[in-house]
N, CA, C and O atoms as a MOPAC input file, in Angstrom:
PM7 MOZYME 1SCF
protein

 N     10.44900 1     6.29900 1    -2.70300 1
 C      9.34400 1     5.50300 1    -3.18300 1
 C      8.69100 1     6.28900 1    -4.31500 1
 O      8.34800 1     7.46000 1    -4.15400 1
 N      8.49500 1     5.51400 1    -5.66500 1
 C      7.54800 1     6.16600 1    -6.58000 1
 C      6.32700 1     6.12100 1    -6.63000 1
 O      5.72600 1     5.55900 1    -7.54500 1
 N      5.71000 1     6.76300 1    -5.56100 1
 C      3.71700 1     6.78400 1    -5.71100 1
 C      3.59500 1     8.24100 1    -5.27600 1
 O      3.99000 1     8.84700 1    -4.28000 1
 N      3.01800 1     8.53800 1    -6.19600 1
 C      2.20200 1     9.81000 1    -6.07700 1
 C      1.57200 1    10.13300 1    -4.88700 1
 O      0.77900 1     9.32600 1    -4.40200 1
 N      1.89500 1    11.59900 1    -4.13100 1
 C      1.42400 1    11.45900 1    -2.71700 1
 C     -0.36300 1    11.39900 1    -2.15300 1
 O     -0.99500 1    11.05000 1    -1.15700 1
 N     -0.58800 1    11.91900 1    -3.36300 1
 C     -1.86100 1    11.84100 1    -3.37300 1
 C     -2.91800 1    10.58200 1    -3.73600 1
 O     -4.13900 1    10.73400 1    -3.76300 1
 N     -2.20500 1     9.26900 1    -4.01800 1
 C     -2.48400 1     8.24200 1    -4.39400 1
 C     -2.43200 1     7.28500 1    -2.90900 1
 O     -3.26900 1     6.46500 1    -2.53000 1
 N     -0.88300 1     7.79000 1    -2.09600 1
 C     -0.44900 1     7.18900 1    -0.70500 1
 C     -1.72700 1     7.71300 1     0.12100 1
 O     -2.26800 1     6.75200 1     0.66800 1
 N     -2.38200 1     8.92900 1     0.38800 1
 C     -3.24400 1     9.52200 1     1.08200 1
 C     -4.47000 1     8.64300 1     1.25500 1
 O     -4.96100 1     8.00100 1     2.18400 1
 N     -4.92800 1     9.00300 1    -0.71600 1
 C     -6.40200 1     8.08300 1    -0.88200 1
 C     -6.35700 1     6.26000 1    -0.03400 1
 O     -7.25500 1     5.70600 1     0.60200 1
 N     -4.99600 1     5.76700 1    -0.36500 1
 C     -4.62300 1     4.32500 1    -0.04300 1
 C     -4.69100 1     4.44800 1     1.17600 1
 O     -5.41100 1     3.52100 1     1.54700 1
 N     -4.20600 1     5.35700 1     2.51500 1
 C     -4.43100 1     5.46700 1     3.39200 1
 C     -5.36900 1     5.74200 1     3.99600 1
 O     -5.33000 1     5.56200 1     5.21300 1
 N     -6.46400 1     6.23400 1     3.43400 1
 C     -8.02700 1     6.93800 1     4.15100 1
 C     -8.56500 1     5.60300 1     3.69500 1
 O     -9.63300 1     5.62100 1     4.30700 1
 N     -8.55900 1     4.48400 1     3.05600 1
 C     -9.19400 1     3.37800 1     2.37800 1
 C    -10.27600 1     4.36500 1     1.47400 1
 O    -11.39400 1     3.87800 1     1.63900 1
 N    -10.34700 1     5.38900 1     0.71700 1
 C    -11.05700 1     5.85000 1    -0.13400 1
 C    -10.26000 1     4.87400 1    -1.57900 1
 O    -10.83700 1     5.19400 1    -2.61800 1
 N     -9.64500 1     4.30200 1    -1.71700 1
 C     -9.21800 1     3.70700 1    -3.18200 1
 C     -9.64500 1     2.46500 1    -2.73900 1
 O     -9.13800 1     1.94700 1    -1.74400 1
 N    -10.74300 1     1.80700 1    -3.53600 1
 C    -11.39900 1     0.37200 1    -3.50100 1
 C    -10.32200 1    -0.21300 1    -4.33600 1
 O     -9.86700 1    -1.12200 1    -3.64100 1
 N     -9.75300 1    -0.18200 1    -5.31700 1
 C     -8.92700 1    -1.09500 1    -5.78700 1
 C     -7.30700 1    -0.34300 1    -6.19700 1
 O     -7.09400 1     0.19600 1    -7.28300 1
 N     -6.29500 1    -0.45100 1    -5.09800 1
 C     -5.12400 1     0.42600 1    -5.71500 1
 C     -4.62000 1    -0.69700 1    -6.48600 1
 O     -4.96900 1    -1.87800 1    -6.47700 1
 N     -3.62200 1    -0.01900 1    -7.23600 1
 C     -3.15100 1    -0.68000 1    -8.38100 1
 C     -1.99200 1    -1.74400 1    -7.54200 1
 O     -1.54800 1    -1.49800 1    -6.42100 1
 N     -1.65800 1    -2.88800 1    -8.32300 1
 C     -0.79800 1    -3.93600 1    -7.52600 1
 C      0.47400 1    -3.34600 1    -7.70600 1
 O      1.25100 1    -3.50300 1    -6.76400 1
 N      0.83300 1    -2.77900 1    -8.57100 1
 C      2.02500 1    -2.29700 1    -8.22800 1
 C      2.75400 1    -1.30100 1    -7.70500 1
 O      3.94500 1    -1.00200 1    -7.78400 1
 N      1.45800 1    -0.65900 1    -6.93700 1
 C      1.72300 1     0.29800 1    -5.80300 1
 C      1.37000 1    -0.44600 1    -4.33500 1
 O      1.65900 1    -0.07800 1    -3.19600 1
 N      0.81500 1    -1.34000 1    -4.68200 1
 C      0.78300 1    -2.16900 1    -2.97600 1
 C      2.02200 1    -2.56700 1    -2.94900 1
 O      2.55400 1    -2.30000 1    -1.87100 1
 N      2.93900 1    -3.28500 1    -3.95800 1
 C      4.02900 1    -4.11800 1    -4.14900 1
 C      5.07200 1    -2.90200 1    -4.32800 1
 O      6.14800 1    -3.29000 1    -4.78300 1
 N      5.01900 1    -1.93900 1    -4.15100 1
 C      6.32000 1    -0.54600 1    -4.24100 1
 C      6.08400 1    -0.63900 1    -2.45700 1
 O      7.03200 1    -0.98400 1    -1.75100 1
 N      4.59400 1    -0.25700 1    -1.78900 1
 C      4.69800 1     0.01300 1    -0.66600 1
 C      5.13200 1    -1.54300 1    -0.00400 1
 O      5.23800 1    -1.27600 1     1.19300 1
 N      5.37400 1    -2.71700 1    -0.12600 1
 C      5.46900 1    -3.80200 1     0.58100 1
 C      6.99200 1    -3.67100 1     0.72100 1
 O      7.59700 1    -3.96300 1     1.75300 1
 N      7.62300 1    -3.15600 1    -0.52500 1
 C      8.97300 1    -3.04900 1    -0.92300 1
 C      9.54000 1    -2.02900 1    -0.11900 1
 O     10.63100 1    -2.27900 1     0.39500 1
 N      9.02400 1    -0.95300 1     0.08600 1
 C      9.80400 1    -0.25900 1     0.66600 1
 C      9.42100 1    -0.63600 1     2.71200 1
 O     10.28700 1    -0.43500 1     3.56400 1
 N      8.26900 1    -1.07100 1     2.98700 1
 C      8.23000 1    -1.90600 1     4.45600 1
 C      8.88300 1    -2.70400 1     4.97200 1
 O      9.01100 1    -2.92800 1     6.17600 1
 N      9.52200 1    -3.38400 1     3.77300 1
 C     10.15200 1    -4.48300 1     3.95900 1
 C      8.84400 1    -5.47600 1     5.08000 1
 O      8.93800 1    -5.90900 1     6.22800 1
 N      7.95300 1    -5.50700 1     4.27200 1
 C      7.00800 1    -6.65800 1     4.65600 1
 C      6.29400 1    -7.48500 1     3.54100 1
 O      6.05100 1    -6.81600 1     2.53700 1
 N      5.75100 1    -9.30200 1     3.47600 1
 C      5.19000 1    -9.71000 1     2.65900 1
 C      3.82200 1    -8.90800 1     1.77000 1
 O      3.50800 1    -7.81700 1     2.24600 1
 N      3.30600 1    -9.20800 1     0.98300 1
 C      1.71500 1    -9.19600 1     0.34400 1
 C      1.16500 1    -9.20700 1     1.40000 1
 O      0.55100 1    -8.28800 1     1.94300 1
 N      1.44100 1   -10.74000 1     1.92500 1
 C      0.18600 1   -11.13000 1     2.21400 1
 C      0.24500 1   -10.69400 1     3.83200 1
 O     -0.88500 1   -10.63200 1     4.31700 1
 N      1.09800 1   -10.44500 1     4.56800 1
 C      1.40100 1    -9.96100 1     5.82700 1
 C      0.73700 1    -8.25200 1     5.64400 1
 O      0.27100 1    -7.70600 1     6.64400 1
 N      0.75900 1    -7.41200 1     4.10600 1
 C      0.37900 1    -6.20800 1     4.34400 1
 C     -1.41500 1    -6.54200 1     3.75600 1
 O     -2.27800 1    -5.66600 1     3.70700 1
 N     -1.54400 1    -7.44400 1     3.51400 1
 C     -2.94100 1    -7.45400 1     3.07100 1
 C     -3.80100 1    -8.06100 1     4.48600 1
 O     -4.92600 1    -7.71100 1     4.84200 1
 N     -2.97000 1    -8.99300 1     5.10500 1
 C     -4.05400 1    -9.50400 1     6.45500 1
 C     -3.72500 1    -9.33500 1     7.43900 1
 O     -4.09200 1   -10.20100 1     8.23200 1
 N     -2.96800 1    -8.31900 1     7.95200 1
 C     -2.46900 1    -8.03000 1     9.51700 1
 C     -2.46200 1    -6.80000 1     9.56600 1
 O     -2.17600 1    -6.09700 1     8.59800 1
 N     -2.79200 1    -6.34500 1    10.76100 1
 C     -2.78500 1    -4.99600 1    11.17700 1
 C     -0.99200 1    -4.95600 1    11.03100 1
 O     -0.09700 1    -5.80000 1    11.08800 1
 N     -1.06100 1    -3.68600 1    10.84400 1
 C      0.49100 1    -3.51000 1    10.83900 1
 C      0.83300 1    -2.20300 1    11.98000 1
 O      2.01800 1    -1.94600 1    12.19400 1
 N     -0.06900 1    -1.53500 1    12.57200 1
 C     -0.17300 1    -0.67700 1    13.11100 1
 C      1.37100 1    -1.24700 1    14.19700 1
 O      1.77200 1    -0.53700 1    15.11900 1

């Protein structure tokens, strides 16, 4: 996956109010899950 690990961290603590879409859409890609399944469901 190409995201900077320190970008995955901030995205993970929810300290990044707006990550960029094409790092939500790298991480959906490599989950193999929808947008909108990683934007409104717990995925835990």
């Amino acid at each position: 996956m190409d995201i900077d690990e320190s970008v995955l961290r901030r995205i993970e603590k929810g300290q990044t109010r707006d990550p960029q879409i094409s790092n939500i859409m790298k991480l959906c890609a490599y989950f193999d899950v929808s947008i909108d399944d990683f934007v409104h469901k717990d995925l835990e």
